[in-house]
C-alpha positions in Angstrom: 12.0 -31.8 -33.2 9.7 -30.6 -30.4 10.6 -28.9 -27.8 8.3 -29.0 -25.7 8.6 -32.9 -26.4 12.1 -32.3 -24.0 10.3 -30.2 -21.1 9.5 -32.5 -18.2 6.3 -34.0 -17.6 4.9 -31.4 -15.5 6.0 -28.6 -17.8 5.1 -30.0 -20.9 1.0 -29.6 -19.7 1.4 -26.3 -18.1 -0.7 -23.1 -19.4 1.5 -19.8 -18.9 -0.1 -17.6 -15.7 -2.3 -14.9 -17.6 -2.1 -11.4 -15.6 -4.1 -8.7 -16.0 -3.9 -7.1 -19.5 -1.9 -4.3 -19.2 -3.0 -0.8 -20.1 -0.4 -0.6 -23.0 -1.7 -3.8 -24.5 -5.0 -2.6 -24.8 -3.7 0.6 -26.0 -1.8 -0.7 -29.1 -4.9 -3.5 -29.7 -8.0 -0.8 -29.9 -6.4 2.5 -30.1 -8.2 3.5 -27.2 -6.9 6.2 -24.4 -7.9 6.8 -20.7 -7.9 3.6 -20.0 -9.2 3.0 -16.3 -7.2 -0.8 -14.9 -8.9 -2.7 -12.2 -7.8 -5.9 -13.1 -4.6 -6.7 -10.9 -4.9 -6.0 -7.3 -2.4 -2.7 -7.5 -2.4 0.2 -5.2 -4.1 2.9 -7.2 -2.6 5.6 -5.3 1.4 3.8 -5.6 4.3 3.5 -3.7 5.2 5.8 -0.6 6.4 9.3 -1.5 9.6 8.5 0.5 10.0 5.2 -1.1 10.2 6.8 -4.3 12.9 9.1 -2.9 14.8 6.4 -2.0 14.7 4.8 -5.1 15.6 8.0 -6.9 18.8 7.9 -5.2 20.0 4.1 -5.2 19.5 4.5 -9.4 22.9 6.6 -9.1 24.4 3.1 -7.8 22.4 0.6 -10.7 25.7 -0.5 -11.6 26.7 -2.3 -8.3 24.7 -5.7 -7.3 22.2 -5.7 -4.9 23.3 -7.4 -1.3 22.8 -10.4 -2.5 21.2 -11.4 1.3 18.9 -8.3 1.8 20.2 -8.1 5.3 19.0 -3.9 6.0 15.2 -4.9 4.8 15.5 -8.5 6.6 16.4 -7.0 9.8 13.8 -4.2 9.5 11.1 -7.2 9.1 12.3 -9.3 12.3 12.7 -5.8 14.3 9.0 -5.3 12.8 7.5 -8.7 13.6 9.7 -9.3 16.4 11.5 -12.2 14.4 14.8 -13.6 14.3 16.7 -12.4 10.7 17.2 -15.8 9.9 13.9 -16.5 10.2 13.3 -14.3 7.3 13.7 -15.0 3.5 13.1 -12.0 0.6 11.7 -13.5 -2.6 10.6 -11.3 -6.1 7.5 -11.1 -5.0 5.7 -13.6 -3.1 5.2 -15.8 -5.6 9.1 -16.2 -5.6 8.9 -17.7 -2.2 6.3 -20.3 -3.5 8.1 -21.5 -6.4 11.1 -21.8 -3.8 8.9 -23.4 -1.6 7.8 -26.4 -4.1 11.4 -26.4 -5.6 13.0 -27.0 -2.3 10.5 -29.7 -0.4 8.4 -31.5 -3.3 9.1 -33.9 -5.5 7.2 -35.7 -8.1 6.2 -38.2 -5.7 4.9 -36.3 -3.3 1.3 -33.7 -3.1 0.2 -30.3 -2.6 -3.3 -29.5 -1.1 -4.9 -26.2 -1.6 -8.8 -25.5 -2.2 -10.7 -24.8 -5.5 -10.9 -21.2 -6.3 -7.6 -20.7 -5.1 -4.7 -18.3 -6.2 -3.5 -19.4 -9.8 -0.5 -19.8 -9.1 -0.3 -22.5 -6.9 -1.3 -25.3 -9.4 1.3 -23.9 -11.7 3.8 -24.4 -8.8 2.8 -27.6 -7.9 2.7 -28.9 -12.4 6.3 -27.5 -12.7 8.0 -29.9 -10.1 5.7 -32.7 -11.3 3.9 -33.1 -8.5 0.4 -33.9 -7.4 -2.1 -31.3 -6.6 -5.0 -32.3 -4.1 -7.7 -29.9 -4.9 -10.5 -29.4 -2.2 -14.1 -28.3 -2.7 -14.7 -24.7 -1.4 -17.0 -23.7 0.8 -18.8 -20.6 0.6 -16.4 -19.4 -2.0 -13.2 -19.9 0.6 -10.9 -22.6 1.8 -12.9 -25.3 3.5 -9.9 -26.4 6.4 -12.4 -29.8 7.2 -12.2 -30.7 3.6 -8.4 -30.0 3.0 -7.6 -32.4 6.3 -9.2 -35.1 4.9 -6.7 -34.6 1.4 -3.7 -34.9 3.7 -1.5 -38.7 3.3 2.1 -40.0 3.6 2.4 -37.6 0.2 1.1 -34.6 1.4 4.1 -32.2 1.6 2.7 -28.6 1.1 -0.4 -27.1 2.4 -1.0 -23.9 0.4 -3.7 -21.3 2.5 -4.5 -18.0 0.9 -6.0 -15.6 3.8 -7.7 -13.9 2.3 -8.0 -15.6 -0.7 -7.7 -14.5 -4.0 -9.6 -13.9 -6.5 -13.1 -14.8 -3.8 -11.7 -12.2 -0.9 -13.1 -14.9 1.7 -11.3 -15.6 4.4 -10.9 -18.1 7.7 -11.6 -17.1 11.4 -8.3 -17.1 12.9 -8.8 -19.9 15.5 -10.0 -22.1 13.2 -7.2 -21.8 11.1 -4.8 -22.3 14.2 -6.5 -25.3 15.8 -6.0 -26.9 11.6 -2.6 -25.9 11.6 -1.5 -27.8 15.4 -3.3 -31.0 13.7 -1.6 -31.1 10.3 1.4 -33.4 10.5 4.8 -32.3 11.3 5.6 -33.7 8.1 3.9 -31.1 6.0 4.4 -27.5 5.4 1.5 -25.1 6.1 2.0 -21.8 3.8 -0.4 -19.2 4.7 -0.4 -16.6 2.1 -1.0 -13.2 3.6 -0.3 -11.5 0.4 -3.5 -9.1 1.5 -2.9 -8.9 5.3 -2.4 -5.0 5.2 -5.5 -4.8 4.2 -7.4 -7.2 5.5 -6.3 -5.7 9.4 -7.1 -2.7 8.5 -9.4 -1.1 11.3 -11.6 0.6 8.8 -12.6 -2.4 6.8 -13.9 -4.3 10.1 -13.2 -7.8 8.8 -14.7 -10.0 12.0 -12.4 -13.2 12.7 -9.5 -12.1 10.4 -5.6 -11.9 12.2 -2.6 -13.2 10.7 -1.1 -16.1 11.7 2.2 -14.7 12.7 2.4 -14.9 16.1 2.0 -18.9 16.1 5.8 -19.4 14.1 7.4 -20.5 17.1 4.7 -23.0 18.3 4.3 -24.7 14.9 7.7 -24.7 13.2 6.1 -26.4 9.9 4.2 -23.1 9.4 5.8 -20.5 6.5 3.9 -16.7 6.1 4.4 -15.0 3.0 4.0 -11.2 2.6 4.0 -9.2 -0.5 5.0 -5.5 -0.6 3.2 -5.1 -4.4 -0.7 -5.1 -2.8 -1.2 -2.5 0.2 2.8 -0.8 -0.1 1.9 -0.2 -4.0 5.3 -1.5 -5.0 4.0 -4.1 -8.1 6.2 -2.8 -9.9 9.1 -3.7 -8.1 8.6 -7.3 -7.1 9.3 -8.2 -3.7 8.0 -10.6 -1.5 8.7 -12.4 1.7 8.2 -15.4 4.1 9.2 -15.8 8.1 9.1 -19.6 8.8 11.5 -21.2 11.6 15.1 -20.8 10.5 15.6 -24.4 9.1 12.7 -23.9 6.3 14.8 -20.6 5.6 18.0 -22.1 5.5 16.7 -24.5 3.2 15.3 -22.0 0.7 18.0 -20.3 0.4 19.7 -23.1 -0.9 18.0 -23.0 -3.7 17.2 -19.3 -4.3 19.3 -17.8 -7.2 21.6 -15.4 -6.2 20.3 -11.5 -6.5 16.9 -12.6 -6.3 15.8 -9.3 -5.2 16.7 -5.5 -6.8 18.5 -3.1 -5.7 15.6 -0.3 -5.9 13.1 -2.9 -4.7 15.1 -3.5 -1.2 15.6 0.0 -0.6 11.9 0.9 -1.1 10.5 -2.0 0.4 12.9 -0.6 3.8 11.4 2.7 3.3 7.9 1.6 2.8 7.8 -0.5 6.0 8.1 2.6 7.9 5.4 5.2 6.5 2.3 4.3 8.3 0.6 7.6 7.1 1.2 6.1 3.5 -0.2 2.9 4.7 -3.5 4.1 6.1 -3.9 6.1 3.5 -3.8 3.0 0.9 -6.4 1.0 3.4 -8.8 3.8 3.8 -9.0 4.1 -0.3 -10.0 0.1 0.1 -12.3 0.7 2.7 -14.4 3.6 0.9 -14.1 1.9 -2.6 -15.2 -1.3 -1.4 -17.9 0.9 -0.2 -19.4 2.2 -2.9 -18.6 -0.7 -4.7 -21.1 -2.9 -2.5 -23.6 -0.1 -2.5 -23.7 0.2 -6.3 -24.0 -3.7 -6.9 -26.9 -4.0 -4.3 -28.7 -1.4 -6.5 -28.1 -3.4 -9.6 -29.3 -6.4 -7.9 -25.8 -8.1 -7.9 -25.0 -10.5 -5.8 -21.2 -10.7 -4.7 -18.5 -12.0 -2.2 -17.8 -9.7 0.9 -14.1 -9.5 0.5 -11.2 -8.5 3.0 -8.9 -7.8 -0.2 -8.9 -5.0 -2.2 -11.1 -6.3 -4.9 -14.3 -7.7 -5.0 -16.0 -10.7 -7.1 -18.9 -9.9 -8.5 -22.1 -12.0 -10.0 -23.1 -10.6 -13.2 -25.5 -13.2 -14.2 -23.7 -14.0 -17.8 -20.9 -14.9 -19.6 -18.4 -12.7 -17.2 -15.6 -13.3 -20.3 -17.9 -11.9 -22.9 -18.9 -8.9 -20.5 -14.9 -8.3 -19.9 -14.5 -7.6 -23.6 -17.8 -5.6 -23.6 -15.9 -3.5 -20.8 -12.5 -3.0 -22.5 -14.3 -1.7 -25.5 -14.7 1.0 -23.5 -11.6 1.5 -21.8 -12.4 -0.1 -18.6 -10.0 -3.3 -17.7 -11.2 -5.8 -15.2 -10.6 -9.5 -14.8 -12.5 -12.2 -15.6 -12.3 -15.5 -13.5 -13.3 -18.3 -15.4 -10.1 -19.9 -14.7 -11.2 -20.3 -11.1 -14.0 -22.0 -12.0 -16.5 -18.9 -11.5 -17.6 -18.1 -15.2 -20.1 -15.6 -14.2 -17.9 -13.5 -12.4 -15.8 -10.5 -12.9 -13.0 -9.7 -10.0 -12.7 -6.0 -9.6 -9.5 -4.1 -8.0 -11.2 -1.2 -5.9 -9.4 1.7 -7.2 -9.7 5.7 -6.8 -12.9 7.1 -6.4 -12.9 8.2 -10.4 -11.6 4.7 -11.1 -14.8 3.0 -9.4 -17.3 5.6 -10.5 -16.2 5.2 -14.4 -16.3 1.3 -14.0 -19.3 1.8 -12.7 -21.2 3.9 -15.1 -19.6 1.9 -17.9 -21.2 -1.7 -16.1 -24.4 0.1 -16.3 -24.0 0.9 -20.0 -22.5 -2.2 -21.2 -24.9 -4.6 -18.8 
């Protein structure tokens, strides 16, 4: 018998998400030590020193469940964003929320639209409930909103918008995405992923055109957010995500999220984080000087690469960009290759400490 023979359709044909190889991996594989990771987006500098206070205390209560609604983080994120807390569902990690998202509102006989180059995740999203992805041509490396109207039909159900995008950093100009959103159908779903928003607002990293799309919830009640607290909060480790959408969509997805969904540790933290700005700033400034030197180095190596309002950066390196990962993990240095995006001569590089970027650096140059 095969099993997978007994998988649905959509199942059967997936490819299991690959994240970045973790330091331990490459540990046992080569034997090697001082491993430098720039390969998954993380804060280098970690979570908040109070949020790991607060989680040093909830361990003494690890044998109780969570609250199974999250109702002291959901109500510091609609006091935050000056939402209503049923507006507000928690998720483990974003991604969470987009399974929820497909698993709630598409079936196999409906579509999802989202552009080439796009996160990973939302193809495998889209297979799993047997559904059809529309995939647009980019433009520029980024979501071309002119392109994705045309893919929308009767079928269409989600729209799925990474701003910025990963694993290209490009993102839209903030009007443009709201006069696409007021002309989509009321029948379809706009999800703007703003996994990177921290970031991407902060001051120091003066990204013209970018602002969330936040404020336009109650105009456009077919728009969801999503949020992560594992990017800018440095909280990866703990999984936890969010959306704010009207309070129907949320209704309707926690219908079918499984009870617990979110950790103990991860709720209280994610509470904690929310409120150390110093922490915050902190985190974006490390962006804004990696990213930098980053540019500065490439542009004497004569690399091209996209500006990015992340905190990574995809770089040209004119070959094979799988063969020079492995070149670079021979010497200790993980990055991530994005030939899965279709970009085979690019490498997507976390910006990390200021040690981080200048041994990634000097290895590039060795191993170039």
């Amino acid at each position: 018998m095969s099993f997978i023979e007994l998988a649905i359709p959509g199942v059967q044909g997936l490819t299991p998400y690959q994240p970045g190889k973790p330091i331990t991996e490459l540990e046992r594989e080569l034997g090697i030590r001082d491993i430098v990771k720039l390969a998954s987006n993380e804060n280098p500098l970690g979570p908040s020193p109070r949020a790991l206070e607060i989680i040093q205390r909830e361990a003494k209560e690890l044998g109780r469940y969570p609250d199974g609604n999250g109702f002291a983080l959901k109500k510091a994120l609609a006091d935050k964003f000056n939402v209503g807390l049923e507006q507000v569902t928690l998720g483990n990690g974003s991604n969470d929320i987009l399974e929820l998202l497909a698993r709630a509102f598409v079936s196999p006989e409906n579509e999802v639209v989202f552009s080439d180059h796009a996160f990973a995740v939302y193809p495998i999203v889209t297979q799993a409930v047997g559904a059809i992805a529309r995939i647009t041509p980019a433009k520029d490396w980024g979501y071309d909103l002119g392109a994705v109207s045309k893919a929308i039909n009767d079928k269409t159900r989600l729209i799925l918008i990474a701003n910025p995008n990963n694993p290209t950093g490009t993102w839209l100009q903030s009007g443009e995405l709201e006069s696409f959103i007021a002309s989509v159908p009321k029948h379809v779903l706009v999800v703007v992923d703003e996994a990177y928003y921290e970031i991407a607002a902060a001051p120091c990293l003066d990204i013209k055109g970018y602002a969330t799309v936040l404020p336009l919830i109650d105009r456009y009640p077919n728009l969801v957010v999503t949020r992560t607290f594992s990017k800018a909060y440095g909280l990866a480790g703990l999984r936890m995500g969010y959306s704010i959408s009207h309070s129907e969509v949320a209704d309707v997805l926690n219908r079918v999220r499984q009870p617990f969904n979110t950790n103990s540790l991860a709720l209280a933290a994610a509470e904690i984080a929310l409120t150390d700005e110093k922490h915050l700033q902190k985190s974006c400034q490390l962006v804004c000087d990696g990213m930098q030197y980053m540019t500065n180095m490439f542009d004497e190596m004569g690399l091209d690469y996209i500006p990015s309002a992340g905190n990574f950066i995809s770089v040209n390196v004119k070959q094979n960009g799988r063969d020079l990962f492995n070149k670079l993990l021979r010497e200790g240095v993980i990055v991530r290759p994005v030939d899965n995006y279709g970009m085979p001569e690019f490498l997507r590089i976390t910006i990390g400490t200021e040690n981080e970027n200048s041994r990634f650096i000097q290895v590039l140059k060795k191993v170039f």
